[in-house]
N, CA, C and O of each residue as an XYZ file, in Angstrom:
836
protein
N     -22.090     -2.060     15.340
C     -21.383     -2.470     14.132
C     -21.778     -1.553     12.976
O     -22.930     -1.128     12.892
N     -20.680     -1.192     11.940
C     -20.905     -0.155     11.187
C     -21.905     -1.138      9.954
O     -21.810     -2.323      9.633
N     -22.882     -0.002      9.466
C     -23.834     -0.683      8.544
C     -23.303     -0.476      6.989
O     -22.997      0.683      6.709
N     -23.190     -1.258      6.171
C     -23.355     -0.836      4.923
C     -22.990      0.755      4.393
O     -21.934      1.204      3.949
N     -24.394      1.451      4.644
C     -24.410      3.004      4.283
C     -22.809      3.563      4.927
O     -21.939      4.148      4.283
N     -22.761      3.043      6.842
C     -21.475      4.055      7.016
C     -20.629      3.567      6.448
O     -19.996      4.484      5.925
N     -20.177      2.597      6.197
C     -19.013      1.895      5.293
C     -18.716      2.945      3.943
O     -17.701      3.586      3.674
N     -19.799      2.861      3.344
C     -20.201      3.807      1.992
C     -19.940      4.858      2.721
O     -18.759      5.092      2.465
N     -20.454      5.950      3.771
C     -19.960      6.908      4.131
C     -18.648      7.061      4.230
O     -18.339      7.782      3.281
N     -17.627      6.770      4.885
C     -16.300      6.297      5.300
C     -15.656      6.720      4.133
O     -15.174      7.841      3.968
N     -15.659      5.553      3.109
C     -15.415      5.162      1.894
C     -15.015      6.836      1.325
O     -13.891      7.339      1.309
N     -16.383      7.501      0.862
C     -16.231      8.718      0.400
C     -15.965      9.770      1.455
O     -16.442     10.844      1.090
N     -15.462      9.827      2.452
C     -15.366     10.939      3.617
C     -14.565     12.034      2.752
O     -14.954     13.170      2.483
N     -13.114     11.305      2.308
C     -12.228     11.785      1.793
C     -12.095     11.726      0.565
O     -11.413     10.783      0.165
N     -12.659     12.653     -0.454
C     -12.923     12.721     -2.417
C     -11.673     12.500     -2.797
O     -10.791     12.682     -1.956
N     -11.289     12.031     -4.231
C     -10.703     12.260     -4.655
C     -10.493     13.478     -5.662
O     -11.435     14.269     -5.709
N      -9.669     13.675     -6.271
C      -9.380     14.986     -6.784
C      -9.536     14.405     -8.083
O      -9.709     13.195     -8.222
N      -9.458     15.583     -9.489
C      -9.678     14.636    -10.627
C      -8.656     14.219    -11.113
O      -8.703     13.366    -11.999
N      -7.183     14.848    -10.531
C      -6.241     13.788    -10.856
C      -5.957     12.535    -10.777
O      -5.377     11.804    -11.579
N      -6.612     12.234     -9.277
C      -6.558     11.021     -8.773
C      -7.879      9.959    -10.091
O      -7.523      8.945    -10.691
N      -8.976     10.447    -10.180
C      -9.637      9.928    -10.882
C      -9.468      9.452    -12.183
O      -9.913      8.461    -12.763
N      -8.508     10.642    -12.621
C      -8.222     10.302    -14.202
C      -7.014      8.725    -14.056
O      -7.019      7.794    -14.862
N      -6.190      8.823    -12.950
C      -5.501      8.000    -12.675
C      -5.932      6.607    -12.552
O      -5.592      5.611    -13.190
N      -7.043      6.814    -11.254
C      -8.305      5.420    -11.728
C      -8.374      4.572    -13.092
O      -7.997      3.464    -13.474
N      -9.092      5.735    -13.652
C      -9.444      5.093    -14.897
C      -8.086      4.738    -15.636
O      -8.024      3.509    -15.659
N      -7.219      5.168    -16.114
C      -6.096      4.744    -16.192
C      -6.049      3.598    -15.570
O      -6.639      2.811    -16.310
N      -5.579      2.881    -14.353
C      -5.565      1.886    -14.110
C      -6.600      1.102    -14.374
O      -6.186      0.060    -14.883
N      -7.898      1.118    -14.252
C      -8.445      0.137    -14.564
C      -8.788     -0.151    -15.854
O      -9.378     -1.220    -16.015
N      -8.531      0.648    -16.994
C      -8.197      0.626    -18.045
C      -7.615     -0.821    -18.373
O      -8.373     -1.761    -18.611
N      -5.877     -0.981    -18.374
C      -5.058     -1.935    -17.888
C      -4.876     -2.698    -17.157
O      -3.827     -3.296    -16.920
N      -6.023     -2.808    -16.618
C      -6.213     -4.065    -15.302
C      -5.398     -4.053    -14.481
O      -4.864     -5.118    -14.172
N      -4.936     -2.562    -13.702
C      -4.097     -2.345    -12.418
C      -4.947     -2.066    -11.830
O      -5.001     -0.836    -11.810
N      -6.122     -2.716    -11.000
C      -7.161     -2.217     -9.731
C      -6.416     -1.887     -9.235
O      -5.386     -2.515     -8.989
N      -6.930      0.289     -8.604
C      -6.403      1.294     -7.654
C      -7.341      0.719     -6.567
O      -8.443      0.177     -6.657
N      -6.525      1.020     -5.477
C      -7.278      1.266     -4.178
C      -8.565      2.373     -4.130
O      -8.874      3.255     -4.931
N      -9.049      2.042     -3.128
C     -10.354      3.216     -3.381
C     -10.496      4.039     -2.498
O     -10.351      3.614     -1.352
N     -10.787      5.321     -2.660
C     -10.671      6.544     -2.118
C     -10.184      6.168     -0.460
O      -9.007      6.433     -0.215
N     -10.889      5.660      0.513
C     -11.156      5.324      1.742
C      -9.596      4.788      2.337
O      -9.087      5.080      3.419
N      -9.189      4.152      1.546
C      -8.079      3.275      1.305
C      -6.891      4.359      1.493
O      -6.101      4.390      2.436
N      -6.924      4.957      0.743
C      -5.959      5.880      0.034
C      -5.911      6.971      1.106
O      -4.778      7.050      1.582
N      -6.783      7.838      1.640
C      -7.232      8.626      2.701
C      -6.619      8.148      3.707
O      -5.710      8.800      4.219
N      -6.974      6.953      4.183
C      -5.765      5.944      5.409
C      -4.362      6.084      5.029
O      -3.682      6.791      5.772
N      -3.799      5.552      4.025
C      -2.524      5.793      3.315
C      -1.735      7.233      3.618
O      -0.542      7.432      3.850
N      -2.833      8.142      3.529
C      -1.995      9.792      3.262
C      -2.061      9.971      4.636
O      -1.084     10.447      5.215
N      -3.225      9.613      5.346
C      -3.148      9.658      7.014
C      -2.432      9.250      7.695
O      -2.446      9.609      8.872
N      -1.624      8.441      7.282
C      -0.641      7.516      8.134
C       0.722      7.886      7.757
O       1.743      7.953      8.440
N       0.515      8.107      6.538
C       1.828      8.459      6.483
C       2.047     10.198      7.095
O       3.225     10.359      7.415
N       1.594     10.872      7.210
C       1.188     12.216      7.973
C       1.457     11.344      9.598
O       2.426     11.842     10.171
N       1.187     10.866      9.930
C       1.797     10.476     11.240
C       2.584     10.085     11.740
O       2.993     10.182     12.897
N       3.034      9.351     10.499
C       4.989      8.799     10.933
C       5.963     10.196     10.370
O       7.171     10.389     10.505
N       5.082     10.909      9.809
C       5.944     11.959      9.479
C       6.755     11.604      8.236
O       7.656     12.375      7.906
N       6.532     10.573      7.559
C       7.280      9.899      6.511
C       8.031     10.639      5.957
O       7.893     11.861      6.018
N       9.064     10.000      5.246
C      10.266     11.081      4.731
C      10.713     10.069      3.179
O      10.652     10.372      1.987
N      11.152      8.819      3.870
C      11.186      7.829      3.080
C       9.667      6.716      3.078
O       8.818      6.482      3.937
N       9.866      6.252      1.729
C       8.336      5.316      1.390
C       8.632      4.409      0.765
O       8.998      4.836     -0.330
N       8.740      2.708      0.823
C       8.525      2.114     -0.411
C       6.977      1.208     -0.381
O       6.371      0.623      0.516
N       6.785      1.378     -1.466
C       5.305      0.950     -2.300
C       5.881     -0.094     -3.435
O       6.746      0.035     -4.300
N       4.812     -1.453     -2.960
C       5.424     -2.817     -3.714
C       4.449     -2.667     -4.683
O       3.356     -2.691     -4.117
N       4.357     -2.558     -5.590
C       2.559     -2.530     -6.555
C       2.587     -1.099     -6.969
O       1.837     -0.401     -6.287
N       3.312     -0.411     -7.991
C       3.302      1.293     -8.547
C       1.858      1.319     -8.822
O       1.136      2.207     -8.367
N       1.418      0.342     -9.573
C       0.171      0.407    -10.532
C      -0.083      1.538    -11.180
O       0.897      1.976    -11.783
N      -1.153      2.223    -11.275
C      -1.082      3.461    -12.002
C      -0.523      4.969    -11.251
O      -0.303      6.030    -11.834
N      -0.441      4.799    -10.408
C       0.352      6.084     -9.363
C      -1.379      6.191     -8.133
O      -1.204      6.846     -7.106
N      -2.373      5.763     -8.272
C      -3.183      6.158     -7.355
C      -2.491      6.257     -6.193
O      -2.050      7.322     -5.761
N      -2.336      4.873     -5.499
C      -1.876      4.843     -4.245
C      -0.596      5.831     -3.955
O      -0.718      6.602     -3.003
N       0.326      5.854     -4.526
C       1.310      6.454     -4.267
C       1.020      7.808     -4.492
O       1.847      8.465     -3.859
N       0.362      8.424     -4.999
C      -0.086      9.994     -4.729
C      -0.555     10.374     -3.372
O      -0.404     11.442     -2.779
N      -1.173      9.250     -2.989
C      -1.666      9.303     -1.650
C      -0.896      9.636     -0.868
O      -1.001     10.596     -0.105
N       0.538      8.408     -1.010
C       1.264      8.414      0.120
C       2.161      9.743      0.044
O       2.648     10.390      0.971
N       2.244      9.993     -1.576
C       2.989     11.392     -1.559
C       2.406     12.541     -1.022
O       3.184     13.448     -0.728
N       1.400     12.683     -0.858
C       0.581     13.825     -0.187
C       0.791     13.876      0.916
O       1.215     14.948      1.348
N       0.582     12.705      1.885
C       0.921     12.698      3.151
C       2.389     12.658      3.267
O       2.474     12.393      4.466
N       3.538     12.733      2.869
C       4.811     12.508      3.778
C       5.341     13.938      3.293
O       4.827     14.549      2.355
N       6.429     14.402      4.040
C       7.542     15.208      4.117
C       7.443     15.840      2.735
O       7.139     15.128      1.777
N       7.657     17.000      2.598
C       7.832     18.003      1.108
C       9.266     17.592      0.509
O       9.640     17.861     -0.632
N      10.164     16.744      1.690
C      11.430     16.327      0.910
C      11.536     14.935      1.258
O      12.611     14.358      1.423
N      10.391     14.403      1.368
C      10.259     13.199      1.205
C      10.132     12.212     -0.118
O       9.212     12.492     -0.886
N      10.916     11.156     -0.433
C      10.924     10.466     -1.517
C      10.360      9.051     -1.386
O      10.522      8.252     -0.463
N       9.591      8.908     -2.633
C       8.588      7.258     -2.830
C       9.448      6.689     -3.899
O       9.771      7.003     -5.044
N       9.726      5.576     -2.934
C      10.433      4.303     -3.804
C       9.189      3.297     -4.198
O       8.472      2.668     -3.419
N       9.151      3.322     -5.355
C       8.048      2.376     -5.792
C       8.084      1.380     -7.048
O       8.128      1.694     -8.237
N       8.049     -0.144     -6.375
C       8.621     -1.569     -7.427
C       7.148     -1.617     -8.063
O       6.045     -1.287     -7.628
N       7.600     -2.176     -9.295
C       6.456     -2.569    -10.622
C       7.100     -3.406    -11.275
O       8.303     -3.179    -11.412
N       6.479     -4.734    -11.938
C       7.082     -5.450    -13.105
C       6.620     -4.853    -14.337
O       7.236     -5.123    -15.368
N       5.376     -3.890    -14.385
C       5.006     -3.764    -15.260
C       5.703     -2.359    -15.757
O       5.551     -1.544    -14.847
N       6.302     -1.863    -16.693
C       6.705     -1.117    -17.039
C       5.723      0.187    -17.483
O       5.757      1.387    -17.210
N       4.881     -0.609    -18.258
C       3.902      0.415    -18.787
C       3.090      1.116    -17.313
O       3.154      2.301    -16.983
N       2.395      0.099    -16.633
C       2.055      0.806    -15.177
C       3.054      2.181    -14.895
O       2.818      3.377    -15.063
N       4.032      1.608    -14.491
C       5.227      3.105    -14.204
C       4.948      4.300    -15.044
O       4.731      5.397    -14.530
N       4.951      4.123    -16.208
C       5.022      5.014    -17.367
C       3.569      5.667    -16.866
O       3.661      6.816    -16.434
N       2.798      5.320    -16.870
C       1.093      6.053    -16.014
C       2.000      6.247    -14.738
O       3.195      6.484    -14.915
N       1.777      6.208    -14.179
C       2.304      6.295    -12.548
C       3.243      7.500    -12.482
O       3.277      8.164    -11.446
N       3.842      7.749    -13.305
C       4.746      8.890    -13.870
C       3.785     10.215    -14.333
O       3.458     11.332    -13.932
N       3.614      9.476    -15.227
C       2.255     10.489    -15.718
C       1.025     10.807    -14.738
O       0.132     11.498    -15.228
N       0.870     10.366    -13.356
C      -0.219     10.858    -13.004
C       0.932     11.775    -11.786
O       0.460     12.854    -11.427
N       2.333     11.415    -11.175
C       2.579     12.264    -10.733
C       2.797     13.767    -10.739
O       2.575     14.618     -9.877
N       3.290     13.841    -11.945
C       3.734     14.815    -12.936
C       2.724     15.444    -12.919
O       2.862     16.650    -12.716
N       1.372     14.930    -13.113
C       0.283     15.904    -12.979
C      -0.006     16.640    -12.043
O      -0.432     17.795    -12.066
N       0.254     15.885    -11.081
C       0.173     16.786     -9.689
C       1.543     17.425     -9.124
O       1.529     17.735     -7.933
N       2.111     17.535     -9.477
C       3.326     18.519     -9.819
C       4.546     17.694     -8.594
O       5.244     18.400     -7.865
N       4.608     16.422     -8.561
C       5.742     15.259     -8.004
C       6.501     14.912     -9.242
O       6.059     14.283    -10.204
N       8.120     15.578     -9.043
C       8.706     14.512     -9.959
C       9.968     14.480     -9.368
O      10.105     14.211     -8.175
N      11.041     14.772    -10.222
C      12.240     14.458     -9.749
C      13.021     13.681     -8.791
O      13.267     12.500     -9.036
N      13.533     14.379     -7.459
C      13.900     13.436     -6.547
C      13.154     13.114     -5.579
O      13.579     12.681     -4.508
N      11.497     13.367     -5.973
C      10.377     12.970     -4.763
C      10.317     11.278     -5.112
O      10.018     10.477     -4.227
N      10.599     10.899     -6.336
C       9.867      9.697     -6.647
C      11.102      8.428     -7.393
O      11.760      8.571     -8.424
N      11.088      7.362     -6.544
C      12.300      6.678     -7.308
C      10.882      5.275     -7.987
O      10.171      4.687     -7.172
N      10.769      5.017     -9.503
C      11.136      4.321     -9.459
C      11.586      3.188    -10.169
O      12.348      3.200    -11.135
N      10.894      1.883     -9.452
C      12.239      0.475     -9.771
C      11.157     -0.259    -10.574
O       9.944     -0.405    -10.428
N      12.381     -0.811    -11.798
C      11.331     -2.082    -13.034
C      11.379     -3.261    -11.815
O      12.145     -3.027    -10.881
N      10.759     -4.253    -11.790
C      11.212     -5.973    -11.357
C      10.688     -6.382    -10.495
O       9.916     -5.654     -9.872
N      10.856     -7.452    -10.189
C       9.895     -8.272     -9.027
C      10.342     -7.422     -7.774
O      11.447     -6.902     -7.621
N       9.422     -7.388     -7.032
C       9.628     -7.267     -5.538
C      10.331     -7.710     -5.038
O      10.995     -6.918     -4.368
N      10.655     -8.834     -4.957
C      11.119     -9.726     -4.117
C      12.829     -9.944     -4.417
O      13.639    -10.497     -3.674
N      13.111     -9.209     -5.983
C      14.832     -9.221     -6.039
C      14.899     -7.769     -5.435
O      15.793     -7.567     -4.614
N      13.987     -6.662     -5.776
C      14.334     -5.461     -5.257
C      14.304     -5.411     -4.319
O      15.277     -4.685     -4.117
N      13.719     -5.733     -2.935
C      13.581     -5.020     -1.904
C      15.026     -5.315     -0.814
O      15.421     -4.550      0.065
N      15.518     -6.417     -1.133
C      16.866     -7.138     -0.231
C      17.916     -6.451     -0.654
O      19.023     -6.696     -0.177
N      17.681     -5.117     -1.978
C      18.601     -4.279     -1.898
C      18.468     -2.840     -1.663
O      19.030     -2.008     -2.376
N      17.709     -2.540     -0.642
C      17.137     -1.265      0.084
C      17.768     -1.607      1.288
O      17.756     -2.747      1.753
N      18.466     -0.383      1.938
C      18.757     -0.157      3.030
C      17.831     -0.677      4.254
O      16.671     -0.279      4.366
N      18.450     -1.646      5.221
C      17.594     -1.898      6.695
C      17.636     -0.573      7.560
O      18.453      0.348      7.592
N      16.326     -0.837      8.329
C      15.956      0.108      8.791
C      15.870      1.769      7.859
O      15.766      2.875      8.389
N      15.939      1.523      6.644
C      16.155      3.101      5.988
C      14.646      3.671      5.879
O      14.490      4.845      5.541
N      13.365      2.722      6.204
C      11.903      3.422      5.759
C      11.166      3.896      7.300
O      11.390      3.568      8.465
N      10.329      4.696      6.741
C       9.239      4.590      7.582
C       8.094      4.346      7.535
O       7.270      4.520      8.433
N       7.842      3.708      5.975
C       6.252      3.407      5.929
C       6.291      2.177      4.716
O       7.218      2.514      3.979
N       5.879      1.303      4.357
C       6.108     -0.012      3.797
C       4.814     -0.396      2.589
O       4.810     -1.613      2.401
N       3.981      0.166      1.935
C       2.623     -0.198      1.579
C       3.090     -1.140      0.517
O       3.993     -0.806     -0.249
N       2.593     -2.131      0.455
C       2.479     -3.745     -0.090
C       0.560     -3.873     -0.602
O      -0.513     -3.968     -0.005
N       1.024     -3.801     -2.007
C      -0.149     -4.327     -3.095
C      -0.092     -4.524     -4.100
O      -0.415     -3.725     -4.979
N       0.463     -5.984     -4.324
C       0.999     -6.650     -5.157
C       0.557     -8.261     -5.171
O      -0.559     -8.656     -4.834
N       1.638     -9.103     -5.621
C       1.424    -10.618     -5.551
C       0.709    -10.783     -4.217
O       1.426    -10.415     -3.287
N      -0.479    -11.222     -3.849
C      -0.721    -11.674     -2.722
C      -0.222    -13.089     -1.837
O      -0.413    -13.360     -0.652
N       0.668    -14.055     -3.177
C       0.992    -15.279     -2.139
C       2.604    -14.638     -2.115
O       3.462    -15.515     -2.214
N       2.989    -13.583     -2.026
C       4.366    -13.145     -2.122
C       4.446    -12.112     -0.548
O       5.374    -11.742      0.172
N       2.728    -11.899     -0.525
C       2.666    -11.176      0.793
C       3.793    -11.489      1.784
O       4.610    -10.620      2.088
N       3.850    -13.052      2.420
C       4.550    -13.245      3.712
C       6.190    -13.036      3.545
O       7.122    -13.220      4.328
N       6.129    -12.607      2.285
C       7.824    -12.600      1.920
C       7.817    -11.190      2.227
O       8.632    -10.704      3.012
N       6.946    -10.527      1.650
C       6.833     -9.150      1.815
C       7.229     -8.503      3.120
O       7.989     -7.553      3.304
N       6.538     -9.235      3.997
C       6.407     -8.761      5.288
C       7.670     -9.024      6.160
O       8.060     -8.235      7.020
N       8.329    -10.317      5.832
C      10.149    -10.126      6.663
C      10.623     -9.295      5.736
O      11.136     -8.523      6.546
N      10.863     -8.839      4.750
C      11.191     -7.454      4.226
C      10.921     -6.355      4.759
O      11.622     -5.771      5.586
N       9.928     -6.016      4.339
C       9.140     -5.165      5.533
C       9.842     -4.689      7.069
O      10.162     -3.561      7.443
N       9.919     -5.680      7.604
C       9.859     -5.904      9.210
C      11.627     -5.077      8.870
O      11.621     -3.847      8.924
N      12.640     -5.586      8.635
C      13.832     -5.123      7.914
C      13.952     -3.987      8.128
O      14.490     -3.350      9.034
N      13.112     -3.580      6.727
C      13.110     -2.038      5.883
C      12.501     -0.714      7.176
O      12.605      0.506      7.057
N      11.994     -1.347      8.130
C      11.358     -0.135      8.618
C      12.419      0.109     10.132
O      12.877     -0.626     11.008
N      12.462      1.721      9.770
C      12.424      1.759     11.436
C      11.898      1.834     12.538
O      10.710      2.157     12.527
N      12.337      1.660     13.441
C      10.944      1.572     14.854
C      10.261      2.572     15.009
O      10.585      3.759     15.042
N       8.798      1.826     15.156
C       7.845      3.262     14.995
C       7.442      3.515     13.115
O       6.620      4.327     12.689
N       8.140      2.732     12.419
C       7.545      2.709     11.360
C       6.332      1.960     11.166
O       5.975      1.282     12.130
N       5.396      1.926      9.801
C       4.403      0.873      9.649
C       4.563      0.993      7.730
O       4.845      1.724      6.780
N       3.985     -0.802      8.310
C       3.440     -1.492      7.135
C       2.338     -1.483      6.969
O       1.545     -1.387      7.906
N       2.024     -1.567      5.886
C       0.473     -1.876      5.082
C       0.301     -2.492      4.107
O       1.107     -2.310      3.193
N      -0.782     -3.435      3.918
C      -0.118     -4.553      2.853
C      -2.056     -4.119      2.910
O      -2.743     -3.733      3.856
N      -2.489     -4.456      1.187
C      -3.836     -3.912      0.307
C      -4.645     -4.897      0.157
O      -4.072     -5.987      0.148
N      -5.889     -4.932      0.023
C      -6.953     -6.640     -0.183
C      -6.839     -7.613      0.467
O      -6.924     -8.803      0.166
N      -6.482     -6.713      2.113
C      -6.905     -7.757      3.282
C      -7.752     -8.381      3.068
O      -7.535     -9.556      3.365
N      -8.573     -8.219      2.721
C     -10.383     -9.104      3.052
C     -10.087     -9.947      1.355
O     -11.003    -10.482      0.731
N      -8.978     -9.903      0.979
C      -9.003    -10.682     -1.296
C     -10.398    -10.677     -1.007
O     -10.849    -11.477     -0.187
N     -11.009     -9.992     -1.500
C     -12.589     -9.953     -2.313
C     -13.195    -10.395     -1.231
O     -13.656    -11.516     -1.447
N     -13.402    -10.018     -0.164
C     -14.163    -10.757      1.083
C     -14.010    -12.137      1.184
O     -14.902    -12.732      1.789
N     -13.283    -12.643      0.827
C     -12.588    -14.384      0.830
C     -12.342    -14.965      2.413
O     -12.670    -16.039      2.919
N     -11.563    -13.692      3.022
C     -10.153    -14.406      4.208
C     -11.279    -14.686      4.907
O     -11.391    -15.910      4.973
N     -12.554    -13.886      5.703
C     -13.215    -14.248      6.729
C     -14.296    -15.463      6.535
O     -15.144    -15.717      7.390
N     -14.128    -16.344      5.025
C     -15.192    -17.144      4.841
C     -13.921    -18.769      4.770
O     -13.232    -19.143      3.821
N     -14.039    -19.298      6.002
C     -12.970    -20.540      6.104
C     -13.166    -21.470      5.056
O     -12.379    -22.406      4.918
N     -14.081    -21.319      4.345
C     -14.574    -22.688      3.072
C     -13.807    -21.848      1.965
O     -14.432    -21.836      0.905
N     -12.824    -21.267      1.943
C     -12.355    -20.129      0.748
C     -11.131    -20.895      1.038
O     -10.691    -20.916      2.187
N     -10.500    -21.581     -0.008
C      -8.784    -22.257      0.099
C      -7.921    -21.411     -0.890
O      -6.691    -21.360     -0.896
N      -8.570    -20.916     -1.523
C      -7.907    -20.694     -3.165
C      -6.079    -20.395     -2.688
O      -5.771    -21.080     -1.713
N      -5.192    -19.718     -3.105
C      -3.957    -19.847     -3.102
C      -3.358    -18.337     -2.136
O      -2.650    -18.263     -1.133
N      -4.074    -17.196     -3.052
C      -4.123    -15.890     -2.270
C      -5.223    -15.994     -1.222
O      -4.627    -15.881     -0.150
N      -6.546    -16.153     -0.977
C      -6.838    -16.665      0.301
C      -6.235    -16.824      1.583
O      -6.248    -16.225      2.659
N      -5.580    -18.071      0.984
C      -4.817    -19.168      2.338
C      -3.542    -18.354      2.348
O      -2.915    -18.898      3.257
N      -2.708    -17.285      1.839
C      -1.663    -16.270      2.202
C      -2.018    -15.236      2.791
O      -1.139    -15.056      3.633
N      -2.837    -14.354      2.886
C      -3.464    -13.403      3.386
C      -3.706    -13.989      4.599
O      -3.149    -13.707      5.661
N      -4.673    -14.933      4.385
C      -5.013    -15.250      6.207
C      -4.085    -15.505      6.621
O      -3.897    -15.160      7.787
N      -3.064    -16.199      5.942
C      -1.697    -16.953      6.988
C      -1.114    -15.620      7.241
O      -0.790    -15.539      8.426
N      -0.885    -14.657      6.644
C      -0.281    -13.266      6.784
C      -0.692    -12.838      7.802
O       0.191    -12.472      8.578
N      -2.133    -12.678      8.278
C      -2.811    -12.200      9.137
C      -2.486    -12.892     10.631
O      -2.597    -12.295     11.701
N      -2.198    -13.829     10.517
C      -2.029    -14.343     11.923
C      -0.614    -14.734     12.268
O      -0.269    -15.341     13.282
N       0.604    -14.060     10.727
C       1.910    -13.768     11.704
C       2.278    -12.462     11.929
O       3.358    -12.156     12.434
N       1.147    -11.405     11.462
C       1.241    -10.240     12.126
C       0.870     -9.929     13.261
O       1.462     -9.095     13.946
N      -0.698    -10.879     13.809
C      -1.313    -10.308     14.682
C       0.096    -11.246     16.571
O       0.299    -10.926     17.742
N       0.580    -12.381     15.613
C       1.556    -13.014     16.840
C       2.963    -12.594     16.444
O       3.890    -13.359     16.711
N       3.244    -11.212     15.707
C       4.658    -11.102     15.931
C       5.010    -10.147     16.729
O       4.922     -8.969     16.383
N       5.476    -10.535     17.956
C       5.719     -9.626     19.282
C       6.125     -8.414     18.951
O       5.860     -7.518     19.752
N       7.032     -7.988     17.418
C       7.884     -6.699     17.658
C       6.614     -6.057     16.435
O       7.075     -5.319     15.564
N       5.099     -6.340     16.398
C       4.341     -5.561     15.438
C       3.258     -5.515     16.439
O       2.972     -6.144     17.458
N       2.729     -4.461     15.715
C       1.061     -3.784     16.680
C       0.350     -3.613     15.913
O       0.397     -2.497     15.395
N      -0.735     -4.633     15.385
C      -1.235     -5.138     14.331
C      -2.695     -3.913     14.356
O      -2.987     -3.257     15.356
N      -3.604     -3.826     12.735
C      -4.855     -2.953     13.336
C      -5.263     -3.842     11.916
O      -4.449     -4.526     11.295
N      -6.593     -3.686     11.578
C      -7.276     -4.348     10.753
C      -8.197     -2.840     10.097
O      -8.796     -2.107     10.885
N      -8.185     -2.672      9.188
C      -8.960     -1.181      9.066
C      -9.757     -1.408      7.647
O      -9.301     -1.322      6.507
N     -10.899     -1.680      8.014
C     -12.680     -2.290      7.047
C     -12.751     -1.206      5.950
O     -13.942     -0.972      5.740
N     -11.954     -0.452      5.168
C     -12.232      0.531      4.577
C     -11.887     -0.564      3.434
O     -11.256     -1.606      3.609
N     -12.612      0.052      1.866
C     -12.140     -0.576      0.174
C     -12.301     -2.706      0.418
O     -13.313     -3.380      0.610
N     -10.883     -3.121      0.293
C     -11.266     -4.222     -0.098
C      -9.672     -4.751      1.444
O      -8.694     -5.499      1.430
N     -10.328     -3.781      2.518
C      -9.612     -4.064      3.695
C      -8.538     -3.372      3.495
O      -8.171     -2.958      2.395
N      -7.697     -3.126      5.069
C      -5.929     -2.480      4.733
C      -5.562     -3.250      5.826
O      -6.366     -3.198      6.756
N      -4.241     -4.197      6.049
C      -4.298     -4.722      7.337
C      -2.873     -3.888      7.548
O      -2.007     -4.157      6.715
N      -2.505     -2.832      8.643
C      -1.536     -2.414      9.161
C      -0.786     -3.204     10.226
O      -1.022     -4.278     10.778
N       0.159     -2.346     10.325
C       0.954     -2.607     11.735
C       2.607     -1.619     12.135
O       3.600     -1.268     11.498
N       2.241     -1.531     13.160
C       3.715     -0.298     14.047
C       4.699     -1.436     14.129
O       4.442     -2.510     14.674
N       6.364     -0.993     13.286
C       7.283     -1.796     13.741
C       7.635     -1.420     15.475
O       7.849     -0.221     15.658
N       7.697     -2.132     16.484
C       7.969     -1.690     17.471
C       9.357     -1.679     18.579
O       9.634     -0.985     19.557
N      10.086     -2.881     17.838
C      11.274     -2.515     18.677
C      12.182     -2.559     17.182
O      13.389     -2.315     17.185
C-alpha cells in the first residue's frame, strides 16, 4: 500500500508550470479550489489517450483543470467548458490566453450544468471531466453516459469530498452523492470504472458500448 511520502511523490511527479500556478492562486483567491497538480497530470494523460478532440468540463473554475485537458487533446481540439460563475470564466480566459489557447480551441458556456449539457450533441465527446455541484454529480453522469462516445471517459473531481466517502459515519448531503455515484458507476454494465488516489481522489470510467 502506497505510504503517505509516495502519495506526496505521485502528487508532484508532474510540476506545474507558472502559468498553471499563477492560475492556482487565482482560483483560490475566489474560492474556486483547482485540482492539484497529480490530478491534473491524470487529466492531460487521459485525455492523450482517447486522443481527445472534443472536451466538456462541468466546473471552468479558474482555467487550471482545463489547461490540463487542453494540453493533452488534439492541436484542433476544442474545450467546452460550463460555469455559473462568470467572473471564474473571465480568469479561465485569462489563464488560457496565457498559454497561448484561444479562439476556436475553447467554447465557453455561462449557467448551470444541468440546463447546458441536454443541449450538447449525444455521443459528440470523448472525454467528460465533472467538478462542480457534488449532489448534481448523479445527474451529471446520465449526461455524461449520453455525451460520450464509446471508448470515451468520464471523470468526475473530490471523489474521496475531503476524505468523507470512505468514513460510513459521514451522511452530510455531498457525501451520501458521491458514494451513491460511486456505486452506479462501479454496477453500470456499459462503464469500466477505476478509482485513482491522486489530490482529493478522481473517480473515472471507459464508456463501453
Amino acid at each position: 500500500m502506497a505510504t503517505p511520502a509516495s502519495l506526496e511523490y505521485a502528487e508532484e511527479f508532474v510540476p506545474e508550470d507558472d502559468i498553471l500556478r499563477t492560475a492556482r492562486r487565482r482560483g483560490i483567491e475566489v474560492g474556486a479550489r483547482p485540482i492539484l497538480p497529480g490530478c491534473g497530470a491524470a487529466l492531460c494523460f487521459l485525455a492523450t489517450v482517447v486522443n481527445a478532440r472534443s472536451v466538456v468540463e462541468v466546473g471552468t473554475g479558474c482555467g487550471v483543470s482545463g489547461l490540463w485537458l487542453l494540453r493533452g487533446m488534439r492541436p484542433d481540439g476544442t474545450l467546452t467548458s460550463v460555469d455559473v460563475e462568470p467572473e471564474h470564466q473571465r480568469m479561465a480566459r485569462q489563464t488560457f490566453a496565457e498559454a497561448g489557447y484561444s479562439g476556436s480551441r475553447i467554447r465557453l458556456i455561462g449557467g448551470r450544468a444541468l440546463d447546458v449539457l441536454p443541449r450538447l450533441a449525444d455521443g459528440g465527446y470523448d472525454m467528460v471531466f465533472c467538478d462542480a455541484a457534488k449532489q448534481e454529480y448523479i445527474d451529471y453522469l446520465t449526461e455524461s453516459v449520453r455525451l460520450l462516445r464509446p471508448g470515451g471517459v468520464v471523470v468526475f473531481g473530490d471523489a474521496f469530498c475531503d476524505d468523507q466517502v470512505a468514513d460510513p459515519t459521514q451522511r452530510d448531503p455531498d457525501t451520501v452523492a458521491i458514494r451513491e455515484l460511486g456505486k452506479l458507476v462501479r454496477n453500470d454494465e456499459r462503464l469500466r470504472p477505476l478509482m485513482v488516489p491522486l489530490g482529493s481522489g478522481l473517480l473515472a470510467a471507459v464508456k463501453l458500448l
